[in-house]
N, C-alpha and C positions, 0 to 999 in steps of 0.2 A: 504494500500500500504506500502512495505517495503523502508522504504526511509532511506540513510547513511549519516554521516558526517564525511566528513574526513579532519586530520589534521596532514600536510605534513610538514618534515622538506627540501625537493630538488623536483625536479622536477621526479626523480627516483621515489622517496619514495612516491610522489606524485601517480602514474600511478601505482603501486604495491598496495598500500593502495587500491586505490580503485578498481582495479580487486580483490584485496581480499572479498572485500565486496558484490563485484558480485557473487563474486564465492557464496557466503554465501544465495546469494537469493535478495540482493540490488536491486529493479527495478526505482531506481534512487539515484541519488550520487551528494553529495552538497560538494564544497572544497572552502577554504575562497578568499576575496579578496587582491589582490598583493602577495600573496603567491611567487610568483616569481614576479622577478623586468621587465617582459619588454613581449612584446606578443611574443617575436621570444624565449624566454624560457619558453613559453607554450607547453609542447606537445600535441598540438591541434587531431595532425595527430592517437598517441596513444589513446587517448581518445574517438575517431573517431572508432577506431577500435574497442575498449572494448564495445564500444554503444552496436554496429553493432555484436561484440559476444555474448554477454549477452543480445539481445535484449528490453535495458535498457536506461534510461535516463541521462544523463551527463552533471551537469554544473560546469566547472571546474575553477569554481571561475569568480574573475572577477580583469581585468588584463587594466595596462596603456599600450595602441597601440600608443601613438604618437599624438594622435589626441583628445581621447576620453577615462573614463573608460569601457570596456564593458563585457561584460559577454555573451558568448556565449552559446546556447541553444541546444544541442546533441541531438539529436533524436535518438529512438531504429533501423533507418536504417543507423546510423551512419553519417546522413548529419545535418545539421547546420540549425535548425530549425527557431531560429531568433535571434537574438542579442540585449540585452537589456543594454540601458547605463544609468548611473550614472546621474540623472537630478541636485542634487543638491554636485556639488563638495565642499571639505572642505580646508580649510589650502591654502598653497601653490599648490595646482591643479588648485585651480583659475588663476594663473599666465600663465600656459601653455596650461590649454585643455579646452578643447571645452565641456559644459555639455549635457546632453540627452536631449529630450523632448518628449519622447513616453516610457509609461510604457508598459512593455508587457506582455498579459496574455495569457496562452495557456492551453490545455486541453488533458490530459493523462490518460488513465484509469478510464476514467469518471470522473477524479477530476479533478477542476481550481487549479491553481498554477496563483503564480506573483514572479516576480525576481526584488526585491526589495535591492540596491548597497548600505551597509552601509549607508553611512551620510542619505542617503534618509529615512531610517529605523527613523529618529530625526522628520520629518512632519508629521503631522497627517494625513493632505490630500494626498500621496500618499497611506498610508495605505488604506484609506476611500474611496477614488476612485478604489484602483481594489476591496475590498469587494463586493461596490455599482455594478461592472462586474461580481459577482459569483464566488471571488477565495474564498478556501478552506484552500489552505494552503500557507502562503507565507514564501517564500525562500529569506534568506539573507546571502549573502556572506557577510566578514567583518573582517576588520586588527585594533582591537581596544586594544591601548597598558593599558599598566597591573593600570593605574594611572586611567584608563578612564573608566575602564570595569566592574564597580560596576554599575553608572550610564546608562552606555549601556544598561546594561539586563533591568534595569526598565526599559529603552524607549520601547522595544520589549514586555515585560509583559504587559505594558500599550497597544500597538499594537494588541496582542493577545484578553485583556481583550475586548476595547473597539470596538471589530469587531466580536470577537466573533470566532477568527478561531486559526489553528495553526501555531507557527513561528517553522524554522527549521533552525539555524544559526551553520556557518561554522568561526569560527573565526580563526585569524593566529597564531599559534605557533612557534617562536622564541623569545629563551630566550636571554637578560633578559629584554625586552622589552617587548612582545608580549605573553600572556599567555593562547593564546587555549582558552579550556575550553568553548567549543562550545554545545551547546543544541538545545535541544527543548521541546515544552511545547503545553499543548489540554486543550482548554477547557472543563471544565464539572460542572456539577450541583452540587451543596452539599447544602440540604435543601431550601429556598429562595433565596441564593447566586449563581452565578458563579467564580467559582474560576480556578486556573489552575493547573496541574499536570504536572511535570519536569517529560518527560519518558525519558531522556539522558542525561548526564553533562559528558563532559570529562573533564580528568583534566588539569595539565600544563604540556602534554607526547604529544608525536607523537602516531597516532595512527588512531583508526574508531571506530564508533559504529553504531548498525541498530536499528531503530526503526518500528514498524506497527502501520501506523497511518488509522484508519477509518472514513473519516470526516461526517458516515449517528451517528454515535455517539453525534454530537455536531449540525445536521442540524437542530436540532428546536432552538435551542439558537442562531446559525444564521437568521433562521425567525423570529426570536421574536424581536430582535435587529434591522433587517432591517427594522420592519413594527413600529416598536417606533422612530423611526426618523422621522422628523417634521419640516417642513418649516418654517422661519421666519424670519422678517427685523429686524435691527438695527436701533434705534432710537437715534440720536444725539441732545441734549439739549441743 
């Protein structure tokens, strides 16, 4: 599947970018989270419509409504397929919103996907639980400034590593805080090891790029992983 990452500097540039990448063959579009500050400067409605053009998938980040972060899930008929929110908030969100409690996984072109909100991308058990459902590839919107974003990538390499699937992260771009530089990464074999392979890194620009990801490429490293996991208690002395 050709999957994009884009990284907006407005909400124009936002909705350009990524019909551009439609145009390109994109049959789904990842954009970071709070990219813009507020759900009523989301153009839900445009992105709504490039779905429904491009008969393509659209998650246009993920965005504070007032209540919650959430992340909306565009379907190729242009309707709002499901909304995924933010279970473990960071910083100062704790003060005002309300966190998720439902991961969500959905199924596209025969692949599992999970929309996985920054900070959550830091537990292991959100990773591990939608694995344990069949995703393939998970998607993480994400506004990690330029101090933070060494550390970031390990936690998603680790993410990747220890499930065994691919991350496709959309990070935010605005300088001189917030440095882009959004990727993704596939598992694959090299001799006795898995290791992972960066098919995209942008830099610190406005921009997009497309990726083809195949997840029957990495599905025995999936099963190999899932059947080496192993029950066991904890024993307190």
């Amino acid at each position: 599947m050709k999957i994009a990452i884009v990284q907006p500097l407005s909400a124009k540039s936002g909705v350009d970018l990524t019909e551009s990448a439609l145009k390109e063959g994109a049959q789904l579009v990842l954009l970071p989270e709070k990219w813009v500050k507020s759900l009523e400067e989301l153009p839900i409605k445009e992105f709504q419509r490039l779905a429904l053009k491009y008969t393509s998938y659209i998650i246009p980040g993920a965005v504070d409504d007032g209540v919650s972060i959430i992340a909306p899930i565009i379907d190729s008929r242009g309707d709002i397929l499901a909304i995924a929110k933010k279970i473990h908030l960071f910083g100062k969100e704790k003060e005002k919103l309300l966190p998720g409690d439902k991961l969500i996984v959905f199924s596209y072109g025969g692949i599992k996907f999970s929309v996985i909100v920054c900070y959550d991308a830091d537990f292991p058990e959100i990773a591990r639980a939608s694995f344990m459902r069949g995703t393939e590839i998970f998607l993480i919107p994400s506004k990690i400034t330029s101090n933070g974003y060494d550390i970031w990538k390990e936690y998603l390499r680790v993410r990747a590593l220890e499930n065994r699937v691919s991350v496709v992260n959309a990070n935010v771009y605005s300088p001189p805080f917030y440095p882009g530089k959004s990727f993704i990464v596939v598992p694959e074999k090299s001799g006795d090891i898995v290791v992972l392979k960066t098919i995209i890194e942008l830099g610190d620009e406005e921009g997009y790029a497309i990726a083809e990801i195949n997840p029957l490429s990495y599905f025995n490293l999936r099963i190999s992983r899932m059947k080496e996991i192993t029950s066991f208690e904890v024993e307190e002395r």
